[in-house]
C-alpha positions as CSV (number, residue, x, y, z in Angstrom):
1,X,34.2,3.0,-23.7
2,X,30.8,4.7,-24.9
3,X,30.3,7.8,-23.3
4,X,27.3,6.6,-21.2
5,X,26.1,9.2,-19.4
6,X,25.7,11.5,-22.2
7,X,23.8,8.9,-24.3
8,X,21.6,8.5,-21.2
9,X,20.8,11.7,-20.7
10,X,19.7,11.7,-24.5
11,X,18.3,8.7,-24.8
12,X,16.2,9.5,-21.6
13,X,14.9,12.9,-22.1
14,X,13.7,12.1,-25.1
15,X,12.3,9.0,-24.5
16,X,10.0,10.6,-21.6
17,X,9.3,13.7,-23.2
18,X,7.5,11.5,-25.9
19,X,6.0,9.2,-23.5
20,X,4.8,12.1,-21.3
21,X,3.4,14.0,-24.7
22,X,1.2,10.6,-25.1
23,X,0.1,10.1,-22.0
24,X,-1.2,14.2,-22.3
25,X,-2.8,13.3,-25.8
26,X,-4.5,10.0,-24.2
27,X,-6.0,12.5,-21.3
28,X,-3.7,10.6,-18.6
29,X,-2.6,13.8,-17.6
30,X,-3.5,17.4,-17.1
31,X,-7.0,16.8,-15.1
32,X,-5.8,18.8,-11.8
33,X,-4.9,15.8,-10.0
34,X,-3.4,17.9,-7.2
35,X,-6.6,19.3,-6.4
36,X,-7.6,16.9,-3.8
37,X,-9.6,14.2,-3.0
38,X,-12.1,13.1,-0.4
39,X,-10.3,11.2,2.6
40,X,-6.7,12.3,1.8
41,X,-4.5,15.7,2.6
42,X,-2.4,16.4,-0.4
43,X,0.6,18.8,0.2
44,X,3.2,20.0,-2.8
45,X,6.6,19.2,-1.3
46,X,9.5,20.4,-3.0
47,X,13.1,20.1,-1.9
48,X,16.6,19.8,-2.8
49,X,18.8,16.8,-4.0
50,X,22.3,18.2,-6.5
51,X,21.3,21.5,-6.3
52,X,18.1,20.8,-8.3
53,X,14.6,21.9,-6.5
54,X,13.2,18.5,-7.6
55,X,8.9,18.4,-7.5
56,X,7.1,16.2,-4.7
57,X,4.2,16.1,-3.0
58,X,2.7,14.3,-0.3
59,X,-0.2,12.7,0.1
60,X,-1.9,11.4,4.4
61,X,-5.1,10.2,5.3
62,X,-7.1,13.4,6.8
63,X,-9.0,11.4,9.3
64,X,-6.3,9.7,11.3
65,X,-2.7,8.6,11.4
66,X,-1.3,6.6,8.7
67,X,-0.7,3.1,9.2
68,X,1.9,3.2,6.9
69,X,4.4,5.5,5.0
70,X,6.2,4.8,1.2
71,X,8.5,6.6,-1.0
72,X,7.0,6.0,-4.6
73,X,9.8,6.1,-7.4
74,X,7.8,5.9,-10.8
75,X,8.5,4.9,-13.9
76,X,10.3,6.1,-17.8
77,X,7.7,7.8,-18.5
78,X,5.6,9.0,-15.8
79,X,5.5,12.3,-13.6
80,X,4.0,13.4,-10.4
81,X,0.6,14.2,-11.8
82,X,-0.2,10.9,-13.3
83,X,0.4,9.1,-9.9
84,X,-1.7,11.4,-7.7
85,X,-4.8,9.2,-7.6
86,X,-2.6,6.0,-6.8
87,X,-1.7,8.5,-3.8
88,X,-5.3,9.3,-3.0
89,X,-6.1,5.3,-2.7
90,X,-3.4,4.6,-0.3
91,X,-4.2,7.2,1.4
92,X,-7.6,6.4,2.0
93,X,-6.4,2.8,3.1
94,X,-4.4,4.4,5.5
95,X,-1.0,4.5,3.9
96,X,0.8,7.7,3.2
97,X,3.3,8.4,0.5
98,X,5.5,10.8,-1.2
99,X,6.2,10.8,-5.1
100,X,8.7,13.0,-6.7
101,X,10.0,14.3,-10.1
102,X,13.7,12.9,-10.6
103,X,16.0,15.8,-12.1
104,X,15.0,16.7,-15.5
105,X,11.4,15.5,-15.0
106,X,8.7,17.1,-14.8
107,X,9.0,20.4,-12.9
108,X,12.1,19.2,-11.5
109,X,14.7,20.9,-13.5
110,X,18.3,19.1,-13.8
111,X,19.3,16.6,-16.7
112,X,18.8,12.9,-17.2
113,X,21.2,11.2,-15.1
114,X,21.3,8.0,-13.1
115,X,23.8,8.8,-10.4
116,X,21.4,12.2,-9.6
117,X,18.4,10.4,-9.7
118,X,19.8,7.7,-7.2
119,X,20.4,10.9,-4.8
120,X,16.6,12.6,-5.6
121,X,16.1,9.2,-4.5
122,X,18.1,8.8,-1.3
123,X,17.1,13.1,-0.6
124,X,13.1,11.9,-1.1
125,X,13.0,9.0,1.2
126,X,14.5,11.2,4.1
127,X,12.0,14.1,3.2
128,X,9.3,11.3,4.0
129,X,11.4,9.9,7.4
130,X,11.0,13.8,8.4
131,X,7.2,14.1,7.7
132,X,6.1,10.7,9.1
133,X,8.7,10.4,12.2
134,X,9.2,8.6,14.1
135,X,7.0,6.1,12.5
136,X,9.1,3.3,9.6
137,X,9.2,4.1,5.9
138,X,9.6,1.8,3.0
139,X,10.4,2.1,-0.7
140,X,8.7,1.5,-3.8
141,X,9.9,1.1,-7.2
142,X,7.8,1.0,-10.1
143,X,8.9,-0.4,-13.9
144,X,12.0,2.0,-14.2
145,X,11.5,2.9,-11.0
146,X,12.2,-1.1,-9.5
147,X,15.6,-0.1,-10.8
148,X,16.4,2.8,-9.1
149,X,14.6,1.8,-5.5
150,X,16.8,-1.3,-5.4
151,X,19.8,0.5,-6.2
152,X,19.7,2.5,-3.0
153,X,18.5,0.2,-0.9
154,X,21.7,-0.4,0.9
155,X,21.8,3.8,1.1
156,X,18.4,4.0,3.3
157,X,17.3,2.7,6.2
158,X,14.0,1.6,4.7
159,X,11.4,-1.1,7.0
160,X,10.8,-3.0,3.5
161,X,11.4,-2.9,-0.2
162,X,8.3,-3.3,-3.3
163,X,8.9,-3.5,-6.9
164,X,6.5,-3.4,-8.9
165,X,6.4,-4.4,-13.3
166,X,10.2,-5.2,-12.6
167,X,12.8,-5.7,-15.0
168,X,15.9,-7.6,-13.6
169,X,18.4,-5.0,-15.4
170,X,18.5,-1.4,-16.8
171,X,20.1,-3.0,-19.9
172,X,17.3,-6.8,-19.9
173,X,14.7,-3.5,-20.1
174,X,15.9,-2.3,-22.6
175,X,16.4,-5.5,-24.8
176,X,12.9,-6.3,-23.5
177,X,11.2,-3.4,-25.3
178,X,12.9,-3.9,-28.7
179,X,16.6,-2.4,-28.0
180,X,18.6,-4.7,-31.0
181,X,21.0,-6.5,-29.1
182,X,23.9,-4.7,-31.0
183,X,23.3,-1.2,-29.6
184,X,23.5,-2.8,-26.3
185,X,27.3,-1.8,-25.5
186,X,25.6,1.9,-25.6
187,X,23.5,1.7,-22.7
188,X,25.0,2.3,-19.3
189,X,25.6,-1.4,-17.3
190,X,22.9,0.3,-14.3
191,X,20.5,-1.2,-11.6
192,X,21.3,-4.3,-12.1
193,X,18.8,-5.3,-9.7
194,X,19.2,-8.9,-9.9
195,X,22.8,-8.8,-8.5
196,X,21.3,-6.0,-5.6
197,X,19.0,-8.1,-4.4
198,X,21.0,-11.0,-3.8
199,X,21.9,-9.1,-0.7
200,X,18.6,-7.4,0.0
201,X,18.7,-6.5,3.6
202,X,14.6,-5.8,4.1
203,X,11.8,-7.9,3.3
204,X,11.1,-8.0,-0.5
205,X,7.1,-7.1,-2.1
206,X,7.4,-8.1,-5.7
207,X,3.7,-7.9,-7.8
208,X,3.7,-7.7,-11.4
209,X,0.5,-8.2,-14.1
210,X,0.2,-11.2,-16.0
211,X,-0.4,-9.3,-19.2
212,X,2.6,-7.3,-18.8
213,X,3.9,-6.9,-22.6
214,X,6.6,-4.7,-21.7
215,X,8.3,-6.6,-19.0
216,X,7.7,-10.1,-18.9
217,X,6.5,-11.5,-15.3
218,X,9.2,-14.0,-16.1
219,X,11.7,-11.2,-14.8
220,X,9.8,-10.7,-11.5
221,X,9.7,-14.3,-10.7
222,X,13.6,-14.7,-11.4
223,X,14.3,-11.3,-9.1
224,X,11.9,-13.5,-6.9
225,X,13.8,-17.0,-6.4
226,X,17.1,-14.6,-5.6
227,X,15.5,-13.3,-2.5
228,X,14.6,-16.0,0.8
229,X,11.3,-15.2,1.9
230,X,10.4,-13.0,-1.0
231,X,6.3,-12.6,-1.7
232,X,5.6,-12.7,-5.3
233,X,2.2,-11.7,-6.5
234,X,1.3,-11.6,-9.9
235,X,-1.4,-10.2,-10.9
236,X,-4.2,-11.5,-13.2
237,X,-5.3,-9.9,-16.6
238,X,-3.2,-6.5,-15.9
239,X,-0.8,-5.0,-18.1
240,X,2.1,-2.7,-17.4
241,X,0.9,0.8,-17.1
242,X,-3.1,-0.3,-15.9
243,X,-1.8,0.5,-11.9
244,X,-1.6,3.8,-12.1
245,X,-3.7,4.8,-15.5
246,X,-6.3,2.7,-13.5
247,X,-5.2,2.4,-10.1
248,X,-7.9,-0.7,-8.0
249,X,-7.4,-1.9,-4.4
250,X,-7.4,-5.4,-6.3
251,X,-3.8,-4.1,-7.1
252,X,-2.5,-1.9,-4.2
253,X,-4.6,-3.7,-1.8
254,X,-1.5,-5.7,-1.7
255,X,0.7,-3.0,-1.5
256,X,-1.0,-1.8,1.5
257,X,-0.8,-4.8,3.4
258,X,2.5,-5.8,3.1
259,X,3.4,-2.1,4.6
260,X,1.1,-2.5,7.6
261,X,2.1,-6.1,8.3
């Protein structure tokens, strides 16, 4: 047996430290995007999951009470910073949201590890029950992040369940951006979201862009046909990172209403 959890936490931290280096070089982060916006209250969060003080912050409407309250789990390689101004546009349509670091991430210190980010995970969504009580709070998963959301589902009581650029496994997502299949037996058999799903116990939000080249909407709409009742929306002429390099009510405007609904 490959010793998968050390090869994870390799493959992993070095996967999103170069991922997180371009995004810097391509100005996608680093512009103070903690600083505020108009409409929205943004408040840096921290707190504790494995003994890691794991980086979050919150983000509410300032004029009156959310509608609506979300857990955002992001992507490979993504960190709080680059997701604030998704925050700031939920926020101003009324829904408010908490996006954290997972361990190793970030400013969250800790190593790459999927069992610990499960738990930053499970610790996260009941920082948010705390802040928004006694009003519901759902769970959102984005690329990576779809994996990780549906894993805990069963762990949370979360009012509903959105996975956005979706792959239907850890190890499909990694085939599906170049992996050769040979090396597969090296990557850990994790969030395997298309057996979780089959007993999804909240209603389901799938959306994924059309011009996805990373993930192929093809793995959305097969998650899809697992779950009764499921919405699917796929998006038109969007790629996989455009939601949050470019975040439009086009896109979250779905988001939004399926939380208020």
């Amino acid at each position: 047996m490959p010793p998968h959890r050390e090869i994870f936490s390799f493959a992993m931290t070095g996967i999103s430290r170069v991922l997180a280096l371009r995004e810097r070089i391509l100005g996608h982060v680093g512009k103070g995007h903690r600083g505020g916006a108009e409409g929205v209250i943004a408040l840096h969060q921290p707190f504790q999951s494995g003994g890691n003080l794991i980086d979050a912050v919150f983000v509410e409407p300032n004029d009156a009470p959310p509608a609506s309250a979300v857990l955002l789990c992001h992507g490979i390689g993504e960190v709080v910073d680059q997701w604030f101004p998704v925050q700031c546009l939920l926020a101003q349509h009324g829904t408010a949201s908490l996006l954290f670091d997972y361990s190793g991430y970030g400013r969250s210190p800790g190593t790459a590890n999927w069992t610990q980010w499960e738990d930053d995970a499970v610790a996260a969504f009941e920082l948010l029950q705390r802040l928004v009580s006694p009003m519901p709070v759902s769970i959102l998963g984005f690329s990576m992040g779809t994996g990780i959301a549906a894993a805990v589902i069963h762990r949370i009581a979360a009012h509903r369940l959105i996975l956005c650029a979706s792959c239907t496994s850890f190890r499909a997502g990694a085939l599906s951006i170049g992996l050769p299949a040979f090396l597969m037996p090296l990557v850990p058999p994790v969030w395997n979201t298309d057996l979780t799903l089959a007993y999804c116990p909240v209603h389901l939000l799938i959306v994924h862009g059309d011009k996805d080249s990373l993930f192929p909407v093809q793995m959305s709409r097969d998650l899809a046909a697992l779950v009764p009742g499921c919405t699917l929306v796929v998006v038109p002429n969007l790629g996989h990172s455009e939601p949050f390099h470019k975040p439009n009510i086009s896109y979250w405007g779905h988001i939004v209403r399926f939380l208020a609904d």
